[in-house]
Backbone as a ProteinNet text record, in pm:
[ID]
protein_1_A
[PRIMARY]
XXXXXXXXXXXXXXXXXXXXXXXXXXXXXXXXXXXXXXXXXXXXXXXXXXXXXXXXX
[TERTIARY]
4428.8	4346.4	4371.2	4378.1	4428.6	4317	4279.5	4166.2	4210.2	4160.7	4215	4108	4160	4064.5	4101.2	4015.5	4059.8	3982.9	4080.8	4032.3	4054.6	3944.1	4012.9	4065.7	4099	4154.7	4114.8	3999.4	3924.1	3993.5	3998	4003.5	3869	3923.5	3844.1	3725.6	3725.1	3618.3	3500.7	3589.1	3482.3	3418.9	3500.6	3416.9	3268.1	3320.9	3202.4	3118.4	3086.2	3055.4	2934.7	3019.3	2985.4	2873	2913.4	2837.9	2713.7	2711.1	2616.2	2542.3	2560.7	2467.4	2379.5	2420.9	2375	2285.3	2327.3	2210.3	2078.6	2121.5	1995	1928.5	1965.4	1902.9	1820.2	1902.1	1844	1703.8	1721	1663.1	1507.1	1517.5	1426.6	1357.5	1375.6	1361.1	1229.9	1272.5	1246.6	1108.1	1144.3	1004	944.5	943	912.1	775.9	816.2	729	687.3	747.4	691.3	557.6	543.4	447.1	393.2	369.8	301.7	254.1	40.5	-30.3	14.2	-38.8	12.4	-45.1	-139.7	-171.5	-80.4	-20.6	64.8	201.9	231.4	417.2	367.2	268.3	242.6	184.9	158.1	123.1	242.6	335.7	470.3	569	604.2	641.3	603.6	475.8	449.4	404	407	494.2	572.2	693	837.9	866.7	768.5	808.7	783	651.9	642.1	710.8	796.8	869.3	982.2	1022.9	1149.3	1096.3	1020.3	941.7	943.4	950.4	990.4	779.3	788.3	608	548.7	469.5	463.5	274.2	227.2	95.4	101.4
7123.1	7146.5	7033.8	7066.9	6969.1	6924.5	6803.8	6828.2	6807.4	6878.7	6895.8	6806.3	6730.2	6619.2	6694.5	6736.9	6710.1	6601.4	6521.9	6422.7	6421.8	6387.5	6399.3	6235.4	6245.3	6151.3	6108.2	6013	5969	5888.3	5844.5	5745.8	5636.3	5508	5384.3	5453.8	5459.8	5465.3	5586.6	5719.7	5807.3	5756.1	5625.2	5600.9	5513.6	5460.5	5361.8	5461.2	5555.4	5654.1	5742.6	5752.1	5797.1	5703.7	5607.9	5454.8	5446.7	5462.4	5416.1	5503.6	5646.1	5763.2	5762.6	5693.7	5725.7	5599.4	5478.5	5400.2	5439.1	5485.8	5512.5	5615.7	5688.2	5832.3	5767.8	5646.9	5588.5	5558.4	5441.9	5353	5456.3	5550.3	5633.4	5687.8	5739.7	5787.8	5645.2	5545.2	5491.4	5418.9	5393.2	5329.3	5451.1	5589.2	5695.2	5708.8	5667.3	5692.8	5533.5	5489.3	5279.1	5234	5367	5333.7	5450.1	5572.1	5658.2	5611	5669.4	5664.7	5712.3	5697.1	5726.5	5852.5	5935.8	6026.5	6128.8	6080.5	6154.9	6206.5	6082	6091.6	6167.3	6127.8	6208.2	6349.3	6413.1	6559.2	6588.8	6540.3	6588.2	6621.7	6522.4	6570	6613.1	6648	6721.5	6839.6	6936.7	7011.2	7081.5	6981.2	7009.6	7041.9	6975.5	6977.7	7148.5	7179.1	7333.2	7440.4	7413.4	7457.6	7532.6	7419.2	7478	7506.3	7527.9	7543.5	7479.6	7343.9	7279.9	7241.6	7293.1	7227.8	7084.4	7058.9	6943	6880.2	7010.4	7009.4	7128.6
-1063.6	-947.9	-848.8	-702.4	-592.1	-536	-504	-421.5	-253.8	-168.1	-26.9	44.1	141.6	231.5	381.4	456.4	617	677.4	737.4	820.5	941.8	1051.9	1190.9	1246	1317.8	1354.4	1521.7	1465.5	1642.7	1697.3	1804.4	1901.6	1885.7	1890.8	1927.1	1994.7	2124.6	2184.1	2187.4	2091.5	2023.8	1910.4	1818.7	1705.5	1770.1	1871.9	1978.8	1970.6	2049.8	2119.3	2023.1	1882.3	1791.7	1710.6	1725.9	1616.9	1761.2	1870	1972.7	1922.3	1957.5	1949.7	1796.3	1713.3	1547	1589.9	1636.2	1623.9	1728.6	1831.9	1905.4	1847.1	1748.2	1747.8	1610.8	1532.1	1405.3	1461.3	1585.8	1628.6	1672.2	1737.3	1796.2	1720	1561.7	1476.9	1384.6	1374.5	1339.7	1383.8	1541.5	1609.7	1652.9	1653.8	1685.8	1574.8	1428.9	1266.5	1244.9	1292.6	1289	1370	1517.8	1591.3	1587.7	1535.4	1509.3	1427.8	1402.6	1331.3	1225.3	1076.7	972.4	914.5	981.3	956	1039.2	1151.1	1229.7	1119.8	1093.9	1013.3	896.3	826.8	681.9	716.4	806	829.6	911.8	951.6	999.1	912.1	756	654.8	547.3	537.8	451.8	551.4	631.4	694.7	651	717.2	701.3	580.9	484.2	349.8	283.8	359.6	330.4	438.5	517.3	633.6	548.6	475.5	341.2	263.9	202.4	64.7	-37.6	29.6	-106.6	-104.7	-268.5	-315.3	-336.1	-276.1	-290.4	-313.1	-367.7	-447.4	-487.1
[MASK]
+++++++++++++++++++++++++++++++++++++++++++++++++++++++++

């Protein structure tokens, strides 16, 4: 059995581009649930959590 890889092949300034966008979206994500009340973030994923069905009582 072979195992098959595709890889693309970026340019410098798409990996920039790419590494900028992941940290701001980290970054936003983060102080978005860091400065939300904690009753806010915990009724947002447990939610989501029944959105998929995953059980979680």
């Amino acid at each position: 059995m072979t195992a098959r890889t595709n890889s693309a092949s970026l340019s410098i300034s798409q990996r920039v581009a790419a590494g900028l966008t992941l940290l701001f979206v980290g970054a936003t994500l983060f102080f978005a649930v860091g400065l939300s009340s904690m009753a806010v973030a915990h009724n947002t994923a447990h939610d989501t959590r029944h959105s998929i069905g995953f059980p979680c009582h």
